[in-house]
HTML snippet that shows the backbone in 3Dmol.js (N, CA, C, O; Angstrom):
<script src="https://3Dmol.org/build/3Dmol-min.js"></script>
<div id="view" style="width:600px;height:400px;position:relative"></div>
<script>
const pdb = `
ATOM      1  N   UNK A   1      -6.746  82.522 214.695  1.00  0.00           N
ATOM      2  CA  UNK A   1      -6.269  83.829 214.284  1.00  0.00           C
ATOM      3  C   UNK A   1      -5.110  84.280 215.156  1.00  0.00           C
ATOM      4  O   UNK A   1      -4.059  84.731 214.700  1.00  0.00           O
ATOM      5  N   UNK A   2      -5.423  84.100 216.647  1.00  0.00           N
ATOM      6  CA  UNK A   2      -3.961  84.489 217.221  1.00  0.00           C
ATOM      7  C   UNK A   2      -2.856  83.666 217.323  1.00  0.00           C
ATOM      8  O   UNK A   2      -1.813  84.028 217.867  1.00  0.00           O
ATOM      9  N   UNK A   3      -3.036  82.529 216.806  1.00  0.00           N
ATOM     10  CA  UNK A   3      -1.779  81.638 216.076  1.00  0.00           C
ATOM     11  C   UNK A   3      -0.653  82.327 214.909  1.00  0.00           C
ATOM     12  O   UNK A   3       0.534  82.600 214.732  1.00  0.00           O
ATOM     13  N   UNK A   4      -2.216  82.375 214.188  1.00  0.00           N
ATOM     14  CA  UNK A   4      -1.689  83.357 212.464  1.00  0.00           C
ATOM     15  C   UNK A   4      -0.895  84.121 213.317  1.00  0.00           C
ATOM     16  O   UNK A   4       0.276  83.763 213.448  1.00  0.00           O
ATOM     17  N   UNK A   5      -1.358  85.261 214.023  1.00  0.00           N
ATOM     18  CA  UNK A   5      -0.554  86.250 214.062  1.00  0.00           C
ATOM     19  C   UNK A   5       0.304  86.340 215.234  1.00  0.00           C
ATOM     20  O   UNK A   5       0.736  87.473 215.449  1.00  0.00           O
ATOM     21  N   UNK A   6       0.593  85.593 215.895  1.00  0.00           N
ATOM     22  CA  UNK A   6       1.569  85.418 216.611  1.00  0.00           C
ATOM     23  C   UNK A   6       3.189  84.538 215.186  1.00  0.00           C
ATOM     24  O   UNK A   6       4.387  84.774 215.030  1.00  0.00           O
ATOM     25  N   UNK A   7       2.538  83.908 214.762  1.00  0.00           N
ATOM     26  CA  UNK A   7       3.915  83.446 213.746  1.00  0.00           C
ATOM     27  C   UNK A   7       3.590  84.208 212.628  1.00  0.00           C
ATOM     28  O   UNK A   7       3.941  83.651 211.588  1.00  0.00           O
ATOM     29  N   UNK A   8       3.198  84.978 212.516  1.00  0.00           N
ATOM     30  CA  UNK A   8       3.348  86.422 211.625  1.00  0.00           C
ATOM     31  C   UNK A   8       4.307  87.756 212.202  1.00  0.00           C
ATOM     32  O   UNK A   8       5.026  88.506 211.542  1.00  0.00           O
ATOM     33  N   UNK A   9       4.097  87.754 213.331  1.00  0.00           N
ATOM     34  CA  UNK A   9       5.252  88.625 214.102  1.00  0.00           C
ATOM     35  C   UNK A   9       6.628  87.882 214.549  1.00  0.00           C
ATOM     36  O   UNK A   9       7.679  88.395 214.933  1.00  0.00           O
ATOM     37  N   UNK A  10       6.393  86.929 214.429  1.00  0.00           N
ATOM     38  CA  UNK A  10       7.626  85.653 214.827  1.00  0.00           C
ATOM     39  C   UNK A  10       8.748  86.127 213.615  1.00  0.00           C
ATOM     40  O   UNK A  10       9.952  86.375 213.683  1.00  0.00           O
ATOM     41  N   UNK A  11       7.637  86.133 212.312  1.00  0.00           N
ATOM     42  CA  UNK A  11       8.728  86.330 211.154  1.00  0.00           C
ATOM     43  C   UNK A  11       9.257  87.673 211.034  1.00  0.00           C
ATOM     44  O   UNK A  11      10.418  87.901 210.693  1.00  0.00           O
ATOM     45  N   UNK A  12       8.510  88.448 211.280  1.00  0.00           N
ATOM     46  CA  UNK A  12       8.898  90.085 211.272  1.00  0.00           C
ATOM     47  C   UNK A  12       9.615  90.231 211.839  1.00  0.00           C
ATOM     48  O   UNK A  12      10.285  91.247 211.654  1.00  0.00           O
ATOM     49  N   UNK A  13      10.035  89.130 213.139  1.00  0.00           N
ATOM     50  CA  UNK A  13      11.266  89.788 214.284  1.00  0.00           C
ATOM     51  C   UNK A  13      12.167  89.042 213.443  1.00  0.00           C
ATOM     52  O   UNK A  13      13.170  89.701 213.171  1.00  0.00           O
ATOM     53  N   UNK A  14      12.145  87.797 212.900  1.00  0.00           N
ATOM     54  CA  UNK A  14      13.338  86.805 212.544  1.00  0.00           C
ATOM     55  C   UNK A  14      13.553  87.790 211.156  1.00  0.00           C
ATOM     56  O   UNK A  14      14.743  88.103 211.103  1.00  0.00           O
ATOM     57  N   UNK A  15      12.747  88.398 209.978  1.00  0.00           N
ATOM     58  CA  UNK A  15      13.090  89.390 208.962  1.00  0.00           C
ATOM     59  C   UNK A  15      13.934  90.264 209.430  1.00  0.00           C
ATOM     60  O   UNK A  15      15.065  90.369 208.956  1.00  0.00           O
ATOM     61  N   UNK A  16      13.492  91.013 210.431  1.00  0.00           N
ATOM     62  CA  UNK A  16      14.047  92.697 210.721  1.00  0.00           C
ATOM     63  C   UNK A  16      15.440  92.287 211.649  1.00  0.00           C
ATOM     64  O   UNK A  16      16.176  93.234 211.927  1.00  0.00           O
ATOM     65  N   UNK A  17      15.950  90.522 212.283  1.00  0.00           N
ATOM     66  CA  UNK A  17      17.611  90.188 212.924  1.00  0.00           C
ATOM     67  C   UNK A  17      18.093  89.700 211.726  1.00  0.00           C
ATOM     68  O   UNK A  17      19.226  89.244 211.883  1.00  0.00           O
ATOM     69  N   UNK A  18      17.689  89.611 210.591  1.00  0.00           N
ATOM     70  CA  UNK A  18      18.374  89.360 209.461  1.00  0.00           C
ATOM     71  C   UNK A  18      18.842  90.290 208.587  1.00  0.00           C
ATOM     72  O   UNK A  18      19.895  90.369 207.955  1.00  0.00           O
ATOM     73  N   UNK A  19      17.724  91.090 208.673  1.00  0.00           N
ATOM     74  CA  UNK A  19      18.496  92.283 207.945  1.00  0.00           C
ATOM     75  C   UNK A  19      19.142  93.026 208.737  1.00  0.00           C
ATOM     76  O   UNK A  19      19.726  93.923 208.128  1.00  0.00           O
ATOM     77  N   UNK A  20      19.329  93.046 210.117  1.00  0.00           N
ATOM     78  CA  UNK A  20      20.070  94.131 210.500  1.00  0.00           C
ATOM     79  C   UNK A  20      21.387  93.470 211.055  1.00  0.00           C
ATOM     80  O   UNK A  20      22.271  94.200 211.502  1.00  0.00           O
ATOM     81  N   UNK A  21      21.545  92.000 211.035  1.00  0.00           N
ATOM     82  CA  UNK A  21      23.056  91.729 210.513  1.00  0.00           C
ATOM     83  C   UNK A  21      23.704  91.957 209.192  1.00  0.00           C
ATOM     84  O   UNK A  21      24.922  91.896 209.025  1.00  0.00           O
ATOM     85  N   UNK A  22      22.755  92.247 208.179  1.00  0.00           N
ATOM     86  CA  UNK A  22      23.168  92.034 206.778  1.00  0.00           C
ATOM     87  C   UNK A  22      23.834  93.842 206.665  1.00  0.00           C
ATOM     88  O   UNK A  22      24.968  94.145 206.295  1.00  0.00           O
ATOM     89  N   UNK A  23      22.663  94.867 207.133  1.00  0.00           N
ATOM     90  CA  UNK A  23      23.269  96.059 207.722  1.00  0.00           C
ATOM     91  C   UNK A  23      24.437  96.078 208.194  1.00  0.00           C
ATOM     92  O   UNK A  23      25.327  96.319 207.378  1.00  0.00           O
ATOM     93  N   UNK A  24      24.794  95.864 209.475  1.00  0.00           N
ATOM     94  CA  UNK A  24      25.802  95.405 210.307  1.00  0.00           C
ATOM     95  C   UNK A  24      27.311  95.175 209.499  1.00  0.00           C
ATOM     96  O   UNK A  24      28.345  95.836 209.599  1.00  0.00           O
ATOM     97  N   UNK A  25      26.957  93.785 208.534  1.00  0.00           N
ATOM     98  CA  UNK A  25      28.113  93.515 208.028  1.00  0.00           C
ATOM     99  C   UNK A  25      28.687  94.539 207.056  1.00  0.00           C
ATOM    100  O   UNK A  25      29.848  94.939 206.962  1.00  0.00           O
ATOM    101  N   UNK A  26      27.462  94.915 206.264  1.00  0.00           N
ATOM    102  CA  UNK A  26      27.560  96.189 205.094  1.00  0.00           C
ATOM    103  C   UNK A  26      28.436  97.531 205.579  1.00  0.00           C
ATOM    104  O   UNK A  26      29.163  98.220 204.864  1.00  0.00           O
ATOM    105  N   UNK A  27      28.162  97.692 206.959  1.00  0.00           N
ATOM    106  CA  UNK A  27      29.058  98.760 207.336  1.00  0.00           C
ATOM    107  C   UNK A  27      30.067  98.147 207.951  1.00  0.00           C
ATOM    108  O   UNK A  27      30.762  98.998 208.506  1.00  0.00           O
ATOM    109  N   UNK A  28      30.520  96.945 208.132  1.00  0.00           N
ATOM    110  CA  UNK A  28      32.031  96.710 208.451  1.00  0.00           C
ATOM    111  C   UNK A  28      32.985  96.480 207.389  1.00  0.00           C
ATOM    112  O   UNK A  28      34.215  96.535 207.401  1.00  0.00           O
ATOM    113  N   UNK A  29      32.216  96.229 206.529  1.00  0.00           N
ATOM    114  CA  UNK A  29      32.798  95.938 205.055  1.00  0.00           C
ATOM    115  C   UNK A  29      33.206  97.435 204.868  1.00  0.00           C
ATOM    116  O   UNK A  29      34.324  97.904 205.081  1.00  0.00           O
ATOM    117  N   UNK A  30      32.242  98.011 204.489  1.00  0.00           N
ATOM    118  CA  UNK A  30      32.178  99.849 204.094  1.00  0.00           C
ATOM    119  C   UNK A  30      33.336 100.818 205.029  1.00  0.00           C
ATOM    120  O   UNK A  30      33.658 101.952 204.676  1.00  0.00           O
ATOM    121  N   UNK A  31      33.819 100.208 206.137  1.00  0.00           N
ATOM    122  CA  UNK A  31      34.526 100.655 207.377  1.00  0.00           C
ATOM    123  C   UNK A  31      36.161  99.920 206.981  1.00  0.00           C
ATOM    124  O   UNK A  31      37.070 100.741 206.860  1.00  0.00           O
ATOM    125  N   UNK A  32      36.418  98.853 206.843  1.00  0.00           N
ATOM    126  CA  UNK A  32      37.294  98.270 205.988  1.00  0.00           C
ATOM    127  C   UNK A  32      37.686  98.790 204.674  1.00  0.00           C
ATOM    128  O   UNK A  32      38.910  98.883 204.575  1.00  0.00           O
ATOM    129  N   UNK A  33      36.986  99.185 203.558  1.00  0.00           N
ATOM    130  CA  UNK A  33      37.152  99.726 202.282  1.00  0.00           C
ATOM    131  C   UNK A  33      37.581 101.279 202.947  1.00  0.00           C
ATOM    132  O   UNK A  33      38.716 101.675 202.680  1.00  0.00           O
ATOM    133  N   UNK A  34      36.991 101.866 203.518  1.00  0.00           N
ATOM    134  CA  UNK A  34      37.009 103.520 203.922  1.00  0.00           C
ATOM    135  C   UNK A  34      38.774 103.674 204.723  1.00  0.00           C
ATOM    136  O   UNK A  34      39.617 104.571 204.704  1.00  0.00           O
ATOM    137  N   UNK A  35      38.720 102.365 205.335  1.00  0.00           N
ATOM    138  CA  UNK A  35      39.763 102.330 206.707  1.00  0.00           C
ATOM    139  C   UNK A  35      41.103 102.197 206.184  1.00  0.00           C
ATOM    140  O   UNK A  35      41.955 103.082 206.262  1.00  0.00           O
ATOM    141  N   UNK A  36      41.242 101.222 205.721  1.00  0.00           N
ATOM    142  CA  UNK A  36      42.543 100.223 204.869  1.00  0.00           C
ATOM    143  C   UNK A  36      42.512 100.304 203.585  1.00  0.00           C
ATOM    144  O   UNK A  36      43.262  99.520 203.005  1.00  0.00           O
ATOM    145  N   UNK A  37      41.620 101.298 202.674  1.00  0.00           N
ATOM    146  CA  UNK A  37      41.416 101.120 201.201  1.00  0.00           C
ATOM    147  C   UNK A  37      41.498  99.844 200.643  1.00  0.00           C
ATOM    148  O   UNK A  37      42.268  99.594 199.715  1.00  0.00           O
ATOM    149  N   UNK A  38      40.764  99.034 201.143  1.00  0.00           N
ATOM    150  CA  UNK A  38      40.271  97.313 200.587  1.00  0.00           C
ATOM    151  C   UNK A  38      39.379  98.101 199.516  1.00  0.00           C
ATOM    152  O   UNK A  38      38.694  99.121 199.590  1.00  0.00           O
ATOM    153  N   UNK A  39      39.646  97.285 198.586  1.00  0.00           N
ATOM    154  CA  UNK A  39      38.039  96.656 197.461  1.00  0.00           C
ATOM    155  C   UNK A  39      37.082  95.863 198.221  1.00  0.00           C
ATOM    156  O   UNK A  39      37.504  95.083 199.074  1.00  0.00           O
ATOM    157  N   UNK A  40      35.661  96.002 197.965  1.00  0.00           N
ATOM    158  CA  UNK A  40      35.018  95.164 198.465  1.00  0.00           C
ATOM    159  C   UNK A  40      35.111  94.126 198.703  1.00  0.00           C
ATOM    160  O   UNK A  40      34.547  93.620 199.672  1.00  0.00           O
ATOM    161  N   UNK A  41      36.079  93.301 197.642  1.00  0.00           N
ATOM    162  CA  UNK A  41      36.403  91.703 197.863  1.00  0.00           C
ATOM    163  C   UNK A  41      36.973  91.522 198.849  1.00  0.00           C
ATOM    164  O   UNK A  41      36.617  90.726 199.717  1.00  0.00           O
ATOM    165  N   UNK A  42      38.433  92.572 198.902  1.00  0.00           N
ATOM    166  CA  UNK A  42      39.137  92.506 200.075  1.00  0.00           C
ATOM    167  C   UNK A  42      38.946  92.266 201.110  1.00  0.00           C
ATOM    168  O   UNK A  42      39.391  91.416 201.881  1.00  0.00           O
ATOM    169  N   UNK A  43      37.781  93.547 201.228  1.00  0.00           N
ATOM    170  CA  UNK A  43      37.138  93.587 202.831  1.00  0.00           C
ATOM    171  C   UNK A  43      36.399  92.531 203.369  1.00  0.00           C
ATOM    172  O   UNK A  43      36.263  92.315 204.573  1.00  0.00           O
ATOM    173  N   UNK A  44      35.678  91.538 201.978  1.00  0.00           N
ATOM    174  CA  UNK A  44      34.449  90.431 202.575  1.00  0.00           C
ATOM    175  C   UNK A  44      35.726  89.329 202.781  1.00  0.00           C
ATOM    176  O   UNK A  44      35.504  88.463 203.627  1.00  0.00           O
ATOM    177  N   UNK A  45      36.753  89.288 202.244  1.00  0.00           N
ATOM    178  CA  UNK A  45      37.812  87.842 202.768  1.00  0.00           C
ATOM    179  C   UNK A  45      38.280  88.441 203.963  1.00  0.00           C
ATOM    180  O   UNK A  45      38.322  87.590 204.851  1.00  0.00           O
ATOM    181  N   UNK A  46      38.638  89.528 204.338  1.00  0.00           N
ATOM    182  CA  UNK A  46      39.076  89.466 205.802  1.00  0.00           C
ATOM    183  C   UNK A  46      38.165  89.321 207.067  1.00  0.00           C
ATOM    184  O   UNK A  46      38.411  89.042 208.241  1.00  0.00           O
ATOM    185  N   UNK A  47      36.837  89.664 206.274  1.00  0.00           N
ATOM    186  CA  UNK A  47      35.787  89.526 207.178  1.00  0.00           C
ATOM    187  C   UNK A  47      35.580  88.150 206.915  1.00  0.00           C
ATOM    188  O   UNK A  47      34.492  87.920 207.444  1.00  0.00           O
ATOM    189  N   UNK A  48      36.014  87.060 206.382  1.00  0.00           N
ATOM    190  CA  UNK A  48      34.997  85.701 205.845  1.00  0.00           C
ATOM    191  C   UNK A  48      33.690  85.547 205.479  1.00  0.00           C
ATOM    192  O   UNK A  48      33.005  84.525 205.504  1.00  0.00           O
ATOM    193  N   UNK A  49      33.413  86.632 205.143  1.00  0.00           N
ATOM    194  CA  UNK A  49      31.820  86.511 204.011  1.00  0.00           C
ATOM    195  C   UNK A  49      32.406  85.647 202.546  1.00  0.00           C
ATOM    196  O   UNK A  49      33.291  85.776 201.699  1.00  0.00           O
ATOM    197  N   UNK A  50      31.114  84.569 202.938  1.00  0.00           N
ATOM    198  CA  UNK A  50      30.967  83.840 201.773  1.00  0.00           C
ATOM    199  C   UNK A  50      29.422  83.638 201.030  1.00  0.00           C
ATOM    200  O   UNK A  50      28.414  84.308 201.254  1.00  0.00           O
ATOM    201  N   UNK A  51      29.529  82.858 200.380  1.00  0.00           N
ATOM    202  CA  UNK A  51      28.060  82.844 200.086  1.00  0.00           C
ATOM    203  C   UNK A  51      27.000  83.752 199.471  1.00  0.00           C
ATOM    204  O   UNK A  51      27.147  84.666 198.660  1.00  0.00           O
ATOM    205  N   UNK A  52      25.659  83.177 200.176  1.00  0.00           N
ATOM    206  CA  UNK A  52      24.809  84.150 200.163  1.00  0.00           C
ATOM    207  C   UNK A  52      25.208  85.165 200.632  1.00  0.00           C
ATOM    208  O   UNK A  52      25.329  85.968 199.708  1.00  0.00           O
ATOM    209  N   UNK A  53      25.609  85.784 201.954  1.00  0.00           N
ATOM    210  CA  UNK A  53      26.157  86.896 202.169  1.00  0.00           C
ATOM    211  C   UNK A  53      26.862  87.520 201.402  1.00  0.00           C
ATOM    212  O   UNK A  53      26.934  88.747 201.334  1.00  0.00           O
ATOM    213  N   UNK A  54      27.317  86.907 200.899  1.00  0.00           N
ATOM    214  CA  UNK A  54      28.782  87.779 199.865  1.00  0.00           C
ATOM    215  C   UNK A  54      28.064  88.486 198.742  1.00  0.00           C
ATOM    216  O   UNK A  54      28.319  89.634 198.377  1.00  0.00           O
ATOM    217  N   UNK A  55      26.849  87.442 198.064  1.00  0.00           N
ATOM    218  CA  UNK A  55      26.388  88.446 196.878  1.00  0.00           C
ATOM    219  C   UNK A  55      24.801  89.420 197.552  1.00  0.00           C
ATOM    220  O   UNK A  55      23.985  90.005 196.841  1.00  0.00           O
ATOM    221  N   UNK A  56      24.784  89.356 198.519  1.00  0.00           N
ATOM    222  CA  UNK A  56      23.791  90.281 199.242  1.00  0.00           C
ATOM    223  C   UNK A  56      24.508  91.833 199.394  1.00  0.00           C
ATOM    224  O   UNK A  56      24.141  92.970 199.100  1.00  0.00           O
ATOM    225  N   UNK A  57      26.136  91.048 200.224  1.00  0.00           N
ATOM    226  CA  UNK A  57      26.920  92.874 200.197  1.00  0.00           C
ATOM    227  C   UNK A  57      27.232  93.355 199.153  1.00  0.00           C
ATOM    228  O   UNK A  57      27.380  94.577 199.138  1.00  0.00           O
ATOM    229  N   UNK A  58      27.425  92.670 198.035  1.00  0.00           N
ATOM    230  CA  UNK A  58      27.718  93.078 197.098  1.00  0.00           C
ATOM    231  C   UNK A  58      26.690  93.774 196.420  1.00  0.00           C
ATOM    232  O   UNK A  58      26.898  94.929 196.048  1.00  0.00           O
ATOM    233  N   UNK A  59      25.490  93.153 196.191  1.00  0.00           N
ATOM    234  CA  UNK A  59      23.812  93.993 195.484  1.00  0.00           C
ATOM    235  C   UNK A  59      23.903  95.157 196.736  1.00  0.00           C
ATOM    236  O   UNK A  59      24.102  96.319 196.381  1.00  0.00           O
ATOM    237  N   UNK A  60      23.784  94.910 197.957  1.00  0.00           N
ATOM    238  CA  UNK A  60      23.709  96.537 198.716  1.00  0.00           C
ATOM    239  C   UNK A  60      24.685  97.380 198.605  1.00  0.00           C
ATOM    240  O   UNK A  60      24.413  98.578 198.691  1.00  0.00           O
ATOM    241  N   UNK A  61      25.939  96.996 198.406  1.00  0.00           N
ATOM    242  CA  UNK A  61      26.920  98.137 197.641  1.00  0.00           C
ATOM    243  C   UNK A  61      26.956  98.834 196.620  1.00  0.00           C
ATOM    244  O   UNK A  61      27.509  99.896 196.334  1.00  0.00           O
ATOM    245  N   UNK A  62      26.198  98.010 196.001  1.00  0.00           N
ATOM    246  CA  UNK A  62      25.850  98.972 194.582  1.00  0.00           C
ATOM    247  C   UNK A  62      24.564  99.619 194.565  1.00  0.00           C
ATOM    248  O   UNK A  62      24.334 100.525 193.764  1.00  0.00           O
ATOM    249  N   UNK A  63      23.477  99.103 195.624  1.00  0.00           N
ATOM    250  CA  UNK A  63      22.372 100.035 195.715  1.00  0.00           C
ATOM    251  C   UNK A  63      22.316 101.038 196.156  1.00  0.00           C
ATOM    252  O   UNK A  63      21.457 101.916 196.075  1.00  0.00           O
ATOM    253  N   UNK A  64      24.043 100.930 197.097  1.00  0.00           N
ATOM    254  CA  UNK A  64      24.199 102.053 198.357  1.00  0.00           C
ATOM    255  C   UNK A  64      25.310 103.200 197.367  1.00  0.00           C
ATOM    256  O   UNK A  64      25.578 104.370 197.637  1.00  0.00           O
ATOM    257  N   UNK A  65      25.757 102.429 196.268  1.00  0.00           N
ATOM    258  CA  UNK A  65      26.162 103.782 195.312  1.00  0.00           C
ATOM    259  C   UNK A  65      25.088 104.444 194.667  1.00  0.00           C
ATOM    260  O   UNK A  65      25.153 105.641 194.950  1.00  0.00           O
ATOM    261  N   UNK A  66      24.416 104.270 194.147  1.00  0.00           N
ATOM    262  CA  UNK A  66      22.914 104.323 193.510  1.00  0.00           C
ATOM    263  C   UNK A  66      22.781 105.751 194.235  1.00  0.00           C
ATOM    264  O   UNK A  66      21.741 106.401 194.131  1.00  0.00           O
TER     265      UNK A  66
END
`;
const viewer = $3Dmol.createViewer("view");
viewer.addModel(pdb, "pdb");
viewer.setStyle({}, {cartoon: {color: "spectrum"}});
viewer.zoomTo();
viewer.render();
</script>
C-alpha cells in the first residue's frame, strides 16, 4: 500500500509540473498576442510550440474565451 501511494503522489507531482508549464506557456503566448498583437499562431512560432503543445494552447485558448 505505501508503494501504491507513494507512485500515486509521484504522478500528482509529475500531473500538477505539466500542467503548470502548459499554464506557463498559455500566458506567454496570451502576453505575445496582448504585447505585439500576434494571432495565436504567431505567438506559438515565435515561441516554437509544436505539437502536442500547440493543440493543447490552442483548446485552452478557446476554453479561456469561453
Amino acid at each position: 500500500m505505501c508503494k501504491a501511494y507513494r507512485e500515486l503522489v509521484k504522478d500528482w507531482k509529475q500531473e500538477g509540473k505539466r500542467e503548470g508549464r502548459q499554464e506557463g506557456r498559455l500566458l506567454d503566448v496570451q502576453n505575445l498576442m496582448d504585447s505585439l498583437r500576434l494571432t495565436a499562431e504567431q505567438a506559438m512560432d515565435a515561441l516554437k510550440i509544436e505539437g502536442q503543445e500547440r493543440e493543447d494552447c490552442f483548446r485552452m485558448l478557446r476554453e479561456a474565451a469561453q
